[in-house]
C-alpha positions as a Markdown table, in Angstrom:
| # | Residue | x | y | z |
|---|---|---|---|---|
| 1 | Unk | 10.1 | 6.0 | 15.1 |
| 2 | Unk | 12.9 | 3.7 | 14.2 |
| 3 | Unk | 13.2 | 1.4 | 11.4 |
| 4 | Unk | 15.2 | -1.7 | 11.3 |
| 5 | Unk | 18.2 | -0.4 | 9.5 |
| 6 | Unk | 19.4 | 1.6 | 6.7 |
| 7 | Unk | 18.8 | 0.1 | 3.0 |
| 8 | Unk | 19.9 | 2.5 | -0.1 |
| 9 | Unk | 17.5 | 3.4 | -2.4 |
| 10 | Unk | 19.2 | 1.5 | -5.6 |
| 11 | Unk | 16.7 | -0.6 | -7.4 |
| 12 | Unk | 16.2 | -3.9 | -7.5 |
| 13 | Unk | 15.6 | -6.5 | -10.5 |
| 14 | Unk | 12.0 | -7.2 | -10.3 |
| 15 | Unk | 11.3 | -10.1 | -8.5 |
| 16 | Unk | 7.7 | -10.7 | -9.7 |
| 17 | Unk | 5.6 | -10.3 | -12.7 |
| 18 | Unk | 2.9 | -7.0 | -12.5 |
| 19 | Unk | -0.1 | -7.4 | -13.3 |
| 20 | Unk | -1.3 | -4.1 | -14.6 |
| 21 | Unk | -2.7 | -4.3 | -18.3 |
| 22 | Unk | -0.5 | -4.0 | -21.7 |
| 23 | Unk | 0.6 | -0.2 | -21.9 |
| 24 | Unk | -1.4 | 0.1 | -25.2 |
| 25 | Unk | -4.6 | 0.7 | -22.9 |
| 26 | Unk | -5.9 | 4.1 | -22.4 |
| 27 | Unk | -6.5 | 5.3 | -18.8 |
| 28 | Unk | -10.5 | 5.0 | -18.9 |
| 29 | Unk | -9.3 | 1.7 | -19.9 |
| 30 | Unk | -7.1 | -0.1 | -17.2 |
| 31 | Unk | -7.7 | -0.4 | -13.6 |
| 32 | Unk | -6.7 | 2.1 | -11.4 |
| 33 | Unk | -4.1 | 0.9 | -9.6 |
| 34 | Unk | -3.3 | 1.7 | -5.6 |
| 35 | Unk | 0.1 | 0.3 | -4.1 |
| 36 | Unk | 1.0 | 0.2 | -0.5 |
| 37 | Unk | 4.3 | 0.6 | 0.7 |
| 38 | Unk | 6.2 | 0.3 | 4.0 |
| 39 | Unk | 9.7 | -0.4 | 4.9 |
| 40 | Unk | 9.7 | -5.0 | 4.4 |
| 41 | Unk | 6.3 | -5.3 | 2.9 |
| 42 | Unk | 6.1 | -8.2 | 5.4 |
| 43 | Unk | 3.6 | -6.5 | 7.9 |
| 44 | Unk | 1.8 | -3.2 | 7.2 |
| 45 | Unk | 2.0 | -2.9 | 3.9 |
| 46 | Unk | 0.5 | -6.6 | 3.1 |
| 47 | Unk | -2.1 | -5.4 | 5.5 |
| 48 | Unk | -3.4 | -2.1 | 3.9 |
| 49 | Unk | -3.3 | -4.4 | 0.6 |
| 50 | Unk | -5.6 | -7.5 | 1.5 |
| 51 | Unk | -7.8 | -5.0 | 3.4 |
| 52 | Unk | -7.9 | -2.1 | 0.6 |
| 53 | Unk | -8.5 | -5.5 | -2.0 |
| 54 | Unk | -11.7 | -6.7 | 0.4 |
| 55 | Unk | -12.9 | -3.1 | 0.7 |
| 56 | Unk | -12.9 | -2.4 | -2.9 |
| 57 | Unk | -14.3 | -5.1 | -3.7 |
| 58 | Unk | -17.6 | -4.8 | -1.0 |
| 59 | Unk | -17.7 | -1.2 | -2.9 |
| 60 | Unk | -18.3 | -3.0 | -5.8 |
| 61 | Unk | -15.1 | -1.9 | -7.3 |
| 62 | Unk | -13.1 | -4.8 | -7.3 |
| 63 | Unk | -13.3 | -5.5 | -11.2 |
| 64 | Unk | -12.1 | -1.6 | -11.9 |
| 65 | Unk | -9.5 | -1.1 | -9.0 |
| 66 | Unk | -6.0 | -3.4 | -8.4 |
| 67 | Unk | -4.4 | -3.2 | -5.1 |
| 68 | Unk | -0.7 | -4.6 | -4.9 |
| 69 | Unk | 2.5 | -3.4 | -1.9 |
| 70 | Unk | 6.1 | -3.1 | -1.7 |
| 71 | Unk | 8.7 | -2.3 | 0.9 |
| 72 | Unk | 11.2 | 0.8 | 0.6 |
| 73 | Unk | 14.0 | -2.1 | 1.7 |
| 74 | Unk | 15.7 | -4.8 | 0.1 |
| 75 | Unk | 15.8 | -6.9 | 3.1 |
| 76 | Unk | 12.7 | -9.1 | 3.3 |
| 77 | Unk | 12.8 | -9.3 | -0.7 |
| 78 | Unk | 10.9 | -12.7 | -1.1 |
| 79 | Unk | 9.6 | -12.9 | 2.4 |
| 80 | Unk | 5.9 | -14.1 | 2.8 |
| 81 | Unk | 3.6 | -12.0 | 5.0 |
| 82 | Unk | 4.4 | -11.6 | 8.5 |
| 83 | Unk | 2.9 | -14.5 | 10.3 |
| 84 | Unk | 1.3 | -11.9 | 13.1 |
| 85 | Unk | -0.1 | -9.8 | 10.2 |
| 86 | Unk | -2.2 | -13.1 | 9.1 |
| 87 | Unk | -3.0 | -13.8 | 12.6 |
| 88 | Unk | -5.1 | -10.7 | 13.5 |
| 89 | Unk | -6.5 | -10.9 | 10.2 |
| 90 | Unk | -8.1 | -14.1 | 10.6 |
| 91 | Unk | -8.8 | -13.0 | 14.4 |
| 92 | Unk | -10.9 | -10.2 | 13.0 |
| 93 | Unk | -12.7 | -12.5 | 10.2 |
| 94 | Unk | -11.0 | -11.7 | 6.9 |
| 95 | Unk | -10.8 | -14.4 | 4.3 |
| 96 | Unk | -7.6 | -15.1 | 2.9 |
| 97 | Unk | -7.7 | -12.7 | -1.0 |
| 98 | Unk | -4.1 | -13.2 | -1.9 |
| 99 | Unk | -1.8 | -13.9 | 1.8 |
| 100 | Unk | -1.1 | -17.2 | 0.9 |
| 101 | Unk | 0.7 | -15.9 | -2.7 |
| 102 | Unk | 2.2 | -12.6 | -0.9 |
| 103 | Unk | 5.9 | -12.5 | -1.9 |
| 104 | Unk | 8.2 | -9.2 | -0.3 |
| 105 | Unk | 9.3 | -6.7 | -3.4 |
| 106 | Unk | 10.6 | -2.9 | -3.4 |
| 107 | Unk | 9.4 | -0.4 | -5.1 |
| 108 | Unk | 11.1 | 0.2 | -8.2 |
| 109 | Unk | 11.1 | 3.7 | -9.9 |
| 110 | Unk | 9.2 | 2.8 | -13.0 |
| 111 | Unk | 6.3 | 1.6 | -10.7 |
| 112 | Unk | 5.1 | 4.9 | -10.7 |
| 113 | Unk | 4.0 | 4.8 | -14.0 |
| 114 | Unk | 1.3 | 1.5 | -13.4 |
| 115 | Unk | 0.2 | 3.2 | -10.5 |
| 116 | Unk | -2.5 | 5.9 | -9.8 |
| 117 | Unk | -2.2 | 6.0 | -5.8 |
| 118 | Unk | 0.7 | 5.3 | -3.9 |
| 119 | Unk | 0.3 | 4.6 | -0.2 |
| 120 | Unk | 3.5 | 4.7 | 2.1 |
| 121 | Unk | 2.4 | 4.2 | 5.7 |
| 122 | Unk | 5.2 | 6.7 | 7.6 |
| 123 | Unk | 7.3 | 9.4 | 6.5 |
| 124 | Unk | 10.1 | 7.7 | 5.8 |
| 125 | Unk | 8.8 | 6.1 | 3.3 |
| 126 | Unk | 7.3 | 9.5 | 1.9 |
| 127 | Unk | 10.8 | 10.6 | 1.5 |
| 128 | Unk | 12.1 | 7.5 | 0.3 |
| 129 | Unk | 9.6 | 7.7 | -2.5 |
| 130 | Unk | 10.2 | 11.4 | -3.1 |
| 131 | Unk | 13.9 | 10.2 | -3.3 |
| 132 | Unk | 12.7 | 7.6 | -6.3 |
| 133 | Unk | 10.3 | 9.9 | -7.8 |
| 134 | Unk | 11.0 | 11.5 | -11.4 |
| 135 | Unk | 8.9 | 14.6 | -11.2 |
| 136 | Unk | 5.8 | 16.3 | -10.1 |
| 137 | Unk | 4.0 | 14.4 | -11.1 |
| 138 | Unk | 5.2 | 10.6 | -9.7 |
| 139 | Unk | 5.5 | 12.9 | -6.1 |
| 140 | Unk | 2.1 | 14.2 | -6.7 |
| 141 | Unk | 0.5 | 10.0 | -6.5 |
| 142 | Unk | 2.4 | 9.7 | -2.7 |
| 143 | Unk | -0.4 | 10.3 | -0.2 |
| 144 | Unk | 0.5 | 8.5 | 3.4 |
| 145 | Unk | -1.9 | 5.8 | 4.2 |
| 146 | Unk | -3.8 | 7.7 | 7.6 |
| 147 | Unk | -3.9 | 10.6 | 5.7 |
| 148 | Unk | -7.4 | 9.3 | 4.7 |
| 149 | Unk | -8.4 | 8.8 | 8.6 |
| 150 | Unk | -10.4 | 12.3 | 9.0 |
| 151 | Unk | -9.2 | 11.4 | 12.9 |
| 152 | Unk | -5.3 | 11.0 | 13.0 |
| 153 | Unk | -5.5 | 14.2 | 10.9 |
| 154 | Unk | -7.3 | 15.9 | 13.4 |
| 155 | Unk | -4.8 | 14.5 | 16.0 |
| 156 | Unk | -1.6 | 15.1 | 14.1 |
| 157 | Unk | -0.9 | 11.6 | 14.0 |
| 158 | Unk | -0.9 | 10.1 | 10.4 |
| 159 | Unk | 2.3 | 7.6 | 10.7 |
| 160 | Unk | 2.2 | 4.0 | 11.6 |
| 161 | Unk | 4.4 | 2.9 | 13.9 |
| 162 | Unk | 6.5 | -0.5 | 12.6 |
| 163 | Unk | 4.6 | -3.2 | 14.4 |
| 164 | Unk | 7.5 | -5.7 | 13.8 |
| 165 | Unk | 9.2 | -4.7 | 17.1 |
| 166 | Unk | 6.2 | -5.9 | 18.8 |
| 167 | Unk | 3.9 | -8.5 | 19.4 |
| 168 | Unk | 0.2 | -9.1 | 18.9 |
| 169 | Unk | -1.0 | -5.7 | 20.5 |
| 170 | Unk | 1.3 | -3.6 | 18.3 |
| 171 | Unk | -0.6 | -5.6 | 15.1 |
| 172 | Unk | -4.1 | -5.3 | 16.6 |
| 173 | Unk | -3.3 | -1.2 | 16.9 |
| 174 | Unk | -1.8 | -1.3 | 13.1 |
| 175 | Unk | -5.0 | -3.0 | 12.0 |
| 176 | Unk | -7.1 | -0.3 | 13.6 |
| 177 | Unk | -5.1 | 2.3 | 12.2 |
| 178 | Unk | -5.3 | 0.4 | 8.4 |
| 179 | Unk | -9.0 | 0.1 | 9.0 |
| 180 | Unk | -10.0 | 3.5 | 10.2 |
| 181 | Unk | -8.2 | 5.0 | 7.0 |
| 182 | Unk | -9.9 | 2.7 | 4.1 |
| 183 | Unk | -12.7 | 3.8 | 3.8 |
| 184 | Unk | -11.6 | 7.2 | 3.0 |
| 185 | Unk | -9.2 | 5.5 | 0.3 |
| 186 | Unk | -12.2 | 3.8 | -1.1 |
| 187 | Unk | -13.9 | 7.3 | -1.6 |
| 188 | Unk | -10.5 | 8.4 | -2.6 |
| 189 | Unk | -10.3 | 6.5 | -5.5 |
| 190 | Unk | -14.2 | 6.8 | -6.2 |
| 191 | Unk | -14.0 | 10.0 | -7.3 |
| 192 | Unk | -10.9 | 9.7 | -9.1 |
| 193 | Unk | -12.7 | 6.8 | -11.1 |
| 194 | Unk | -15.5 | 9.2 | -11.7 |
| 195 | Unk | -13.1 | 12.3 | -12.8 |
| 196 | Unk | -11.9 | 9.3 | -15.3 |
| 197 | Unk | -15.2 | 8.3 | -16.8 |
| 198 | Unk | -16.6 | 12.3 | -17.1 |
| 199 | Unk | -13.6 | 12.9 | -18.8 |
């Protein structure tokens, strides 16, 4: 697949405030901490957040887990969410948990340090965040989004293709794809929460 055009990989001043807890916090003691990232964070990124945030908390995980997304490009930096990504979430019966507030960022290199799971949604992405990564062990928190959809690993077919080139079809077939993958992610991070409070 194509993505809209190049972007280099230099980062960015932050643009917003995190919210992950003071560093002073052990790990049994902050949230665990999943970020989504695509190429804007304008379409599927925002998606996989506000879904992953509604699943999370139906798991009854919502007060231990924080979901937040990025792009890999600096070209929708302060963007709101796609307008097509809110539509065929309210067309499917979500409830707006943070769209209104959604403000484009890309990932910064320290990021990796506040989060637990990072989530691109295509390879690119994967080697844009390999690019980033300091070590092992930043690389070894990069899972790709479908990777946790037991079927597009059985077909081969863990990417996302960009539905910004499309129209309401190409969103309705990214929401499938971001749906069919939670809940894996929700086990996912289940059992990493679990590994956290045996240890």
């Amino acid at each position: 697949m194509s993505e809209r055009r190049a972007d280099d990989l230099t980062s960015d001043p932050a643009d917003a405030a995190d919210d992950a807890v003071a560093d002073a916090a052990g790990p049994a003691e902050r949230p665990y901490k999943v970020t989504v990232v695509c190429w804007g964070n304008i379409c599927r990124s925002p998606m996989g957040e506000f879904l992953l945030r509604e699943a999370f908390e139906q798991a009854g995980l919502g007060d231990r887990v924080v979901v937040d997304s990025a792009g890999t490009s600096s070209e929708e930096i302060g963007s709101g969410a796609h307008p097509r990504t809110l539509a065929v979430l309210r067309r499917n019966g979500h409830a707006d948990n943070g769209w209104a507030d959604h403000v484009a960022r890309k990932f910064e290199r320290s990021w990796f340090d506040e989060s637990d799971l990072v989530l691109p949604v295509d390879h690119v992405h994967v080697e844009r965040l390999d690019a980033l990564a300091r070590s092992d062990a930043d690389r070894a928190k990069v899972h790709l989004f479908r990777s946790f959809d037991p079927d597009a690993v059985a077909a081969g077919e863990v990417g996302m293709d960009d539905p910004w080139y499309g129209t309401d079809p190409a969103y309705d077939q990214t929401y499938d794809e971001v749906v069919a993958a939670v809940p894996g992610i929700v086990d996912f991070v289940r059992g990493e929460l679990a590994d956290r409070d045996r240890a």
